[in-house]
N, C-alpha and C positions, 0 to 999 in steps of 0.2 A: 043679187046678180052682180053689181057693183061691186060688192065686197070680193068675189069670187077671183073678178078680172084681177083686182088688185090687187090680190095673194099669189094669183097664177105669174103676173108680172113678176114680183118679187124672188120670187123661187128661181124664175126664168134667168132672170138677172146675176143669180148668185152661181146657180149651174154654170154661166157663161166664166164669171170670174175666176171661175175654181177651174175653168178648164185652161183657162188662159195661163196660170200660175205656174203648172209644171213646165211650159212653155219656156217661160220667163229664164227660170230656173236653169234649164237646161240648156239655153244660151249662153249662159253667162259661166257655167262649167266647162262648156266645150272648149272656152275661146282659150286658146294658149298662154302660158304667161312666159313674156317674151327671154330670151338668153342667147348668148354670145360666146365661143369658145374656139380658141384654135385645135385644130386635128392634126397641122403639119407645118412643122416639119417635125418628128418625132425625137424623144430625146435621146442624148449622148452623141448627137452632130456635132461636128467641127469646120466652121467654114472658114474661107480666106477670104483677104480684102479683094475687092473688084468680083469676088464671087455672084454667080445669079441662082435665089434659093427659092424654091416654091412654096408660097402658103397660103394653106387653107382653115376657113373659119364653118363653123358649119352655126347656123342662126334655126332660132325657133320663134318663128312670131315676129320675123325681121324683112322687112322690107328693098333695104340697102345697108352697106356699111362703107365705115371710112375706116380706111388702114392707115395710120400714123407712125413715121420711125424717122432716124435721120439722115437727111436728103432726100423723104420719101411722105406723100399726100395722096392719097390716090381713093376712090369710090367704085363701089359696083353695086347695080341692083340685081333682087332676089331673080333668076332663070328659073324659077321654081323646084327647083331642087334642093335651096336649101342652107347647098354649099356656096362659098363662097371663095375664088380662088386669085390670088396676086402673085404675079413675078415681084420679086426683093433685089435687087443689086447693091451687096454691102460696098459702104462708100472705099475708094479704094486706099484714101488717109485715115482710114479708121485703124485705132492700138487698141479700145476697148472693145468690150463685148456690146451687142446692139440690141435695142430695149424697142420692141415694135406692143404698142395697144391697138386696139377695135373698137369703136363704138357702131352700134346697129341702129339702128332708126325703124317703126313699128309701121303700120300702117294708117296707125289711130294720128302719129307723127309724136309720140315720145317715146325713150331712149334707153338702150342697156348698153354696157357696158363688157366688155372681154375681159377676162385676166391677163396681165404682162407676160408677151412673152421674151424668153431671155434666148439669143443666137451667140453661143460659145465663138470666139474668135482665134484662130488657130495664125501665130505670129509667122509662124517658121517659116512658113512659103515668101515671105518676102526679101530673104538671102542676105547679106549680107553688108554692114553699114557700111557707106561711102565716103560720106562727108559730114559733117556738123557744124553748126551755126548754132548762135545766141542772139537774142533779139536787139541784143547792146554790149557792146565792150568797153562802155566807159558811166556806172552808175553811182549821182550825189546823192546822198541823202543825207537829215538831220537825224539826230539822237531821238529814238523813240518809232522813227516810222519803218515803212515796212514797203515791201517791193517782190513783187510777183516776176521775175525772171524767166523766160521762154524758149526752150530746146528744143531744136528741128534737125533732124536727120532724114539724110537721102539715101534709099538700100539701092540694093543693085536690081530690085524690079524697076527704079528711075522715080521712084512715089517718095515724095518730101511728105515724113509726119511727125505730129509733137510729140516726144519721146521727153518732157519735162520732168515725169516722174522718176525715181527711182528703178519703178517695177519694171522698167524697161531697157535696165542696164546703164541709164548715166549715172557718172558718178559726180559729187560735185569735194574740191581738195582747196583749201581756203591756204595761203601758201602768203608769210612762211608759216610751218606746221605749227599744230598744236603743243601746248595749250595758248600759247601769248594772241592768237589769232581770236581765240572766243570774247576777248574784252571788247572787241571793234565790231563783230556783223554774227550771227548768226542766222543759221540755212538750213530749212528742213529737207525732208525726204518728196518736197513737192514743187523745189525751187522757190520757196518763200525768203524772201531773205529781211531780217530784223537789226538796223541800228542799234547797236548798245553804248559804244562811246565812242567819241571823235577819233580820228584816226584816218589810215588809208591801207588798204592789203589787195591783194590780186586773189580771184576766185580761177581756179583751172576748171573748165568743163571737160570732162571726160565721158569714155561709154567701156562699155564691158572689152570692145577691142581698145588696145592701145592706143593706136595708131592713128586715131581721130580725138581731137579736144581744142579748143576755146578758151583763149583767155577773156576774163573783165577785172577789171579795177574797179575799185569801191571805197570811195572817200566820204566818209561820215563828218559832219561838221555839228559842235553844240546848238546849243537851243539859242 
């Protein structure tokens, strides 16, 4: 009779395990595996600076998310729906395109990730250059170094932005003209400017309108 109970235990036991198992199992199937993704704003938009754009992330297994871009931090938790939506106000000195990411937060409290999304920036709406400025009209340097140069224009929306690069219509005219001018400074297409020998020449700043440019001097001294 001893023997009996302790077999009937045994069995009991195992019956109980085995029933618990698919349990287990199907827990750990259901639970979502967590992701992050924006829905909107959909592609081949065009926005402008001081624009206000709508975007939405839609989360799976996300609790809250942080929306990240620049001039811009902001959180919202899951309404259980799902989605997840933010007003954007592209900054209104912005000349590039605007680069906003998502990270989600789970409820277990670790973390997925969104893909980057890219906001095309459409120039034109900001009419027509006004004015221009350099950060300096008067730059030493020695033979060998090098000097980051700074271009700012004011359109006729009244918005002062770095327009430094090329892509953006300045031009930069190293005077007097080439070639005698390459022995003393060269200047890339990003306003870098490189000492190459002692010397002094005037750099013009210019932009795609005439009518606006900038002088600086630029006197190189040896080592």
């Amino acid at each position: 009779m001893h023997i009996k109970i302790i077999t009937i235990t045994f069995f009991t036991f195992i019956a109980l395990g085995l029933h618990q198992i698919p349990k287990q199992i199907s827990e750990a199937t259901t639970q979502e595996t967590p992701s992050l993704s924006f829905i909107k704003p959909q592609e081949n938009i065009s926005l402008a600076p001081g624009e206000i754009v709508e975007i939405e992330l839609q989360g799976t297994h996300v609790a809250e998310v942080l929306l990240v871009g620049p001039e811009f931090v902001k959180t919202q938790k899951n309404n259980g729906t799902n989605i997840f939506t933010f007003r954007y106000q592209i900054p209104s000195q912005a000349t590039e395109n605007i680069k906003l990411v998502a990270t989600g937060k789970t409820p277990e409290g670790s973390y997925t990730n969104s893909q980057e999304l890219l906001l095309p920036l459409s120039l034109n709406t900001m009419g027509p250059l006004i004015s221009l400025r350099v950060d300096s009209d008067f730059i030493s340097l020695t033979v060998g170094d090098t000097r980051q140069i700074n271009v700012y224009g004011t359109f006729s929306d009244g918005v002062e932005r770095d327009i430094t690069s090329t892509k953006f219509g300045t031009k930069y005219v190293l005077y007097p003209g080439k070639p005698a001018n390459t022995e003393i400074i060269s200047i890339d297409d990003e306003g870098k400017i490189t000492a190459i020998n002692p010397g002094q020449i005037s750099l013009v700043v210019g932009h795609k309108d005439p009518v606006n440019a900038a002088g600086v001097v630029i006197k190189v001294s040896s080592n």
